[in-house]
N, C-alpha and C positions, 0 to 999 in steps of 0.2 A: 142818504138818510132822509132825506126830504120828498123822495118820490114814495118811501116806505112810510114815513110818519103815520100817514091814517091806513094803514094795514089791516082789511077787517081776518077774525081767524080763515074766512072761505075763501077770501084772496091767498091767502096765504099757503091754502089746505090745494087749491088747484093749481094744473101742470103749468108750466115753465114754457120760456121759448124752445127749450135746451130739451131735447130730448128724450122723456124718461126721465125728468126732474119735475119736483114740486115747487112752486117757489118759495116755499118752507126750507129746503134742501137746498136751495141756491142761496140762501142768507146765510145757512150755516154753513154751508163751507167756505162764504167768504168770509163770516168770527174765525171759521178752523185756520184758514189761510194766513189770516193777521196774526194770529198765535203763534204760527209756525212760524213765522217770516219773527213776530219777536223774539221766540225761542234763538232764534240763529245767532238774530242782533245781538242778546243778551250775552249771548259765549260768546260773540266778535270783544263785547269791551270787556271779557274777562280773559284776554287771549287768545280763545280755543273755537276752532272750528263748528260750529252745529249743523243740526239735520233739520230742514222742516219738518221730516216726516220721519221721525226714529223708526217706527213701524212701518216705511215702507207705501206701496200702493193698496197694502192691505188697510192701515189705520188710516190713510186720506180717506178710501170708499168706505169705511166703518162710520165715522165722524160725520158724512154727508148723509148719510141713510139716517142716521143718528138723530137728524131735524124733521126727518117727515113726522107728520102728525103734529108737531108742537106749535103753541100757538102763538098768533102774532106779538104781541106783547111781551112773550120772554124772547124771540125772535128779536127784535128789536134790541131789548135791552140788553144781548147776547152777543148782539152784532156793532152798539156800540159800546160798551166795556172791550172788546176784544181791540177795537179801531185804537180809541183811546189810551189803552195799554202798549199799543204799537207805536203811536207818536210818541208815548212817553219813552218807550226803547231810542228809538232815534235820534231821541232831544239829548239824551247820555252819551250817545257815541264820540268821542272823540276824532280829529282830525286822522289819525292813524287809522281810528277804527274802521273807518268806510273802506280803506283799500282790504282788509281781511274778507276772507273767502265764506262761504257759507254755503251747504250742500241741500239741493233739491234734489227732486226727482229726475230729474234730467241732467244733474251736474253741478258743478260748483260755479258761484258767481262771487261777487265783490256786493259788499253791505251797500254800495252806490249802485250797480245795477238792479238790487233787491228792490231799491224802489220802483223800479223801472216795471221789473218783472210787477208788484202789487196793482200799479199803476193801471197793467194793463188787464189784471184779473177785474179790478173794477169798472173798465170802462165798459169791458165785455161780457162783465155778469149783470151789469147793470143794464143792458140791453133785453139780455135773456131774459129777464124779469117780465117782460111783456105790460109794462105800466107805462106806457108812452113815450118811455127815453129811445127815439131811435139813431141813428149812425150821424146824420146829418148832425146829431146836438156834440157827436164826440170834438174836443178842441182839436183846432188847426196843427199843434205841435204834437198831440197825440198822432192823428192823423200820419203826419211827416214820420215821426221814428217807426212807427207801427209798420207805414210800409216799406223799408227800408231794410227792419228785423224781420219782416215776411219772408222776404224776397233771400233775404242772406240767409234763412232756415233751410229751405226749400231743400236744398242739397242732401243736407240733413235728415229730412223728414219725409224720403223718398221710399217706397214701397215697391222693390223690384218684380214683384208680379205683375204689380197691376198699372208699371209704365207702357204705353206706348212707344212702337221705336220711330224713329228719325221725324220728331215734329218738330219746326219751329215755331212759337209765339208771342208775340206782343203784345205787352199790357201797357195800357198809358191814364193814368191820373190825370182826367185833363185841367181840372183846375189847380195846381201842382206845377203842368207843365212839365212833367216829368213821364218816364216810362222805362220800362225792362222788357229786353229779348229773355223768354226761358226758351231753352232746345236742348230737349228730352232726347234722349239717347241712352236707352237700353246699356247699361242697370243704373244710369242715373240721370240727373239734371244739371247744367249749367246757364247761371243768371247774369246777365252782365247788363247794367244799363242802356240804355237805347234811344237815347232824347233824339239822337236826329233819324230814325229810322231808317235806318240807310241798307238793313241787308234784308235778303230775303224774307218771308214769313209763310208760315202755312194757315196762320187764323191769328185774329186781332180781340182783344175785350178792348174797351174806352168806357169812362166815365168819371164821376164825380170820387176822388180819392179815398174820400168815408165810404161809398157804395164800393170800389175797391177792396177796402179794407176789412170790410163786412163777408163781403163775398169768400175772400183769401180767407178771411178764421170761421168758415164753414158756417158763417149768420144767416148766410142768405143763398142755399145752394143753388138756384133758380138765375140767380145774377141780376134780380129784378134793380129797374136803371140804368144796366149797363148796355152797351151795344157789341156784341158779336158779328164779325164778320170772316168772310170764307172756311176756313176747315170750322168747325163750332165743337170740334173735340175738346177744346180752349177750356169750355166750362165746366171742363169735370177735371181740371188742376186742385180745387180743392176738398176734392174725394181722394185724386191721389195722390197728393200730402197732406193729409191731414193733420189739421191744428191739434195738438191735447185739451 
């Protein structure tokens, strides 16, 4: 709210970092997003199961498109009614409530991962925004679970055309201190941590865990920051997993 406060409409009216988004469109789907994620909340303290998206992939792209053209101003005051409504859902939840399920797009989660999941639509739209917030300002504990839920997707979010077969490589966050073997293996992926590097590789990335992190949710396809070495197929890991 604070990088958007002086919002003029022509900030607002041009493209995004995000491809084929306005940054008009990128505020309203994250109002849409808050709504949805309180929709869920709302049916979690009244018992019952919700959908963020009753309608599907169809009424999230409806709702996003839904923002282009409008101006900063209802933008704004759009996107805080929507926030603000959200905390108020949360602050109701009872202790029981947070372990009840809630269905996205991708599946069901728990009212306490819900925060998790909003968490990371804002750290990551707020990037895309292209108003100065870049990776380096994401928090340290962001940073830690972010790469941690990357890495455990991957599996998931595999595209069997378009793997490579028999690659191995190493990614290391090096201020973290941390790292993972992926080895890709037609029709999938397996991720296993790799702090002491100890088995083969076919190609390395290293860098700074926010530039990591960026790179992984498709911020930065380029890998700018990072360091590639030997096979350099490494950097097209996230083309083929790509983020939602």
């Amino acid at each position: 709210m604070r990088t958007v406060a002086d919002l003029t409409d022509e900030q607002a009216a041009a493209q995004s970092r995000l491809p084929g988004w306005t940054r008009a469109e990128v505020l309203t789907h994250l109002a849409r997003n808050a709504d949805g994620v309180r929709g869920v909340a709302e049916a979690a303290a009244r018992g019952e199961i919700g959908t963020q998206y009753p309608g599907g992939a169809d009424q999230r792209g409806a709702e996003i498109a839904a923002g282009r053209g409008a101006r900063a101003a209802a933008l704004l005051a759009d996107l805080r009614r929507s926030c603000d409504a959200l905390m108020e859902a949360w602050h109701h939840l009872s202790t029981d409530d947070w372990e009840r399920p809630g269905r996205s797009l991708a599946g069901e989660r728990t009212q306490r991962n819900w925060i998790w999941s909003r968490w990371r639509e804002v750290e990551v739209h707020h990037l895309d925004l292209g108003l100065g917030y870049s990776p380096a300002e994401w928090p340290v504990t962001f940073v830690t679970r972010g790469l941690d839920d990357a890495f455990a997707d991957l599996p998931t979010r595999a595209k069997r055309n378009r793997l490579p077969v028999d690659a191995d490589f190493r990614i290391e966050a090096t201020d973290h201190d941390r790292a993972w073997s992926v080895r890709v293996r037609d029709p999938g992926v397996v991720v296993e941590r790799d702090d002491g590097a100890v088995a083969a590789i076919d190609g390395t990335v290293s860098g700074w865990g926010c530039d990591v992190l960026a790179w992984l949710y498709g911020r930065d396809q380029g890998g700018a920051g990072l360091r590639a070495t030997g096979d350099v197929a490494v950097l097209h890991l996230p083309e083929w997993f790509p983020y939602p």
